[in-house]
C-alpha positions, 0 to 999 in steps of 0.5 A: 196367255194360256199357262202350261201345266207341268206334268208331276211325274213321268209314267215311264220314269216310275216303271224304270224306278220299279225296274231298277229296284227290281234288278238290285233286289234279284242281284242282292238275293243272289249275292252277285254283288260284285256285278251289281257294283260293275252295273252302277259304275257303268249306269254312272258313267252313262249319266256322267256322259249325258250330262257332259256331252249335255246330250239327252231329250230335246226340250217340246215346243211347248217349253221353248215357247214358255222360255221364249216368252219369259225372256222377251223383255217387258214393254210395260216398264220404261228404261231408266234414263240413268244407268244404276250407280254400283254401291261404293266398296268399303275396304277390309278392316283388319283387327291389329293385335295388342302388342303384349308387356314383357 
């Protein structure tokens, strides 16, 4: 199977990082921080709701495929025929106080 090669970075994520840094350094030279701070809360209740609502960019087929394949299970190795015992839980065992001489 061919091996997909992930993308490092995001020619688009790069110009937006430059973007931002360019809105927060005009803001700070004007000294307008308090819409600065309104623009932030805003941008984080965006991202807030993107993740929530787990909306966003669709995965690309060529990631659906690579997961697919991934979760398939591997027809190589054979089931065992016993079902693994869980390890025997040993109990707490709590240090008792001296009592003390009067």
């Amino acid at each position: 199977m061919a091996e997909v090669e992930r993308q490092r970075f995001s020619f688009w994520g790069f110009v937006g990082l430059i973007a931002v840094a360019v809105i927060v350094s005009i803001f700070v030279q004007m000294g307008n921080l308090a819409a600065l701070y309104w623009l932030a809360t805003v941008a984080l209740i965006g991202i807030m709701l993107v993740v929530a609502f787990d909306l966003g960019v669709g995965k690309s087929s060529a990631v659906e495929s690579q997961v697919a394949t991934e979760t398939e299970p591997d027809e190589t190795v054979a089931p065992s025929a016993e079902p693994s015992a869980p390890a025997p839980v040993r109990p707490v065992r709590r240090k008792r106080r001296k009592k003390r001489k009067r």
